[in-house]
C-alpha positions in Angstrom: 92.7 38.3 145.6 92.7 35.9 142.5 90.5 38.0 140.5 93.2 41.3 141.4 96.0 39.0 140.6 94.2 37.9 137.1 93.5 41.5 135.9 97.4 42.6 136.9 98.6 40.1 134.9 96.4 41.0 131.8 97.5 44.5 132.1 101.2 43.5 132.0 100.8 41.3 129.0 98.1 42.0 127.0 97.8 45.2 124.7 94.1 45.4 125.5 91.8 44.0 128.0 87.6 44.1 126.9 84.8 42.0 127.9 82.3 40.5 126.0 78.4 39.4 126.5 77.9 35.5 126.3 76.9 36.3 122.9 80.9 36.2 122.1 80.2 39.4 120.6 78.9 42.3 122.1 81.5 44.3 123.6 80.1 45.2 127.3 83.3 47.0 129.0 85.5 50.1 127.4 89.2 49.7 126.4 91.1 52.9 125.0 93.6 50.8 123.8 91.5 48.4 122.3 89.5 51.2 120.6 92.9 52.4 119.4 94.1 48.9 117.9 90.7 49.2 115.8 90.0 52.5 114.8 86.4 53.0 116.5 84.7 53.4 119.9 84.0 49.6 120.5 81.5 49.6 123.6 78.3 47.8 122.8 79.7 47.1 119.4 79.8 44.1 117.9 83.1 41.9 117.9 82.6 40.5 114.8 82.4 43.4 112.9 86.4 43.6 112.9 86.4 40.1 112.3 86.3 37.6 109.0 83.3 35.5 108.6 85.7 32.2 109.4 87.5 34.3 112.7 83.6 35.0 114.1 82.7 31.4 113.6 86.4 29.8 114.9 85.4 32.3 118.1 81.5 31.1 119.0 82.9 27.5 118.0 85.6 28.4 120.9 83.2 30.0 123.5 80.9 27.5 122.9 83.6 24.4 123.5 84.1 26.1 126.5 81.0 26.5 128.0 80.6 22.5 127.6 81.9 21.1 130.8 84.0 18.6 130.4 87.5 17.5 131.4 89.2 18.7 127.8 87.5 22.1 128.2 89.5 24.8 129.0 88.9 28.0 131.2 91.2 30.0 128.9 92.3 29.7 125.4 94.6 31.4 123.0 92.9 32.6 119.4 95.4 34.1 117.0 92.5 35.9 114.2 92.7 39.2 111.9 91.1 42.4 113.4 89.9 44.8 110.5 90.6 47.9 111.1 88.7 50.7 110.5 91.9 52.4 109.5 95.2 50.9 108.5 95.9 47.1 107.3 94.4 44.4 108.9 96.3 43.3 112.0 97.1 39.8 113.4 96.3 39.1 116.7 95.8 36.5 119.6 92.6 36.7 121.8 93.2 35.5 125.3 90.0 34.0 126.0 89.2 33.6 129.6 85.8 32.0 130.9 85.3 34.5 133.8 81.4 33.3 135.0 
């Protein structure tokens, strides 16, 4: 019941829901309207490739806090970073980063 609460809510408020590998960057579940946002067919892609060098190394540094357990770690966090688009200006975004294992 959590989980189906969880994934109602990221429907209502966020403009794309994907998954990623524990890589933090290979895309392992399809989102039209992620696809959409970045101009490509993002399934087994790599995250990082519509990221700057500095927004791909803020994002492991994040995963990677929050795999450390510890009482400051968080099971979700909020990462505003640029998606480069394959078409179109760059576009500012926040990643909802949830720690679903």
């Amino acid at each position: 019941a959590e989980q189906e609460a969880s994934e109602a809510l990221f429907t209502i408020f966020c403009d794309a829901k994907f998954w990623v590998a524990g890589d933090a960057s290979t895309v392992v579940t399809k989102d039209l309207r992620f696809d959409s946002i970045v101009g490509a067919a993002t399934l087994g892609g790599q995250l990082q490739q519509y990221l700057s060098a500095e927004d791909t190394r803020r994002l492991r540094a994040t995963v990677e806090q929050m795999v450390v357990p510890s009482e400051a770690s968080a099971h979700a966090v909020l990462l505003p970073v640029t998606l480069q688009r394959q078409v179109g200006d760059p576009i500012d975004v926040d990643l909802f980063i949830v720690d679903r294992r």
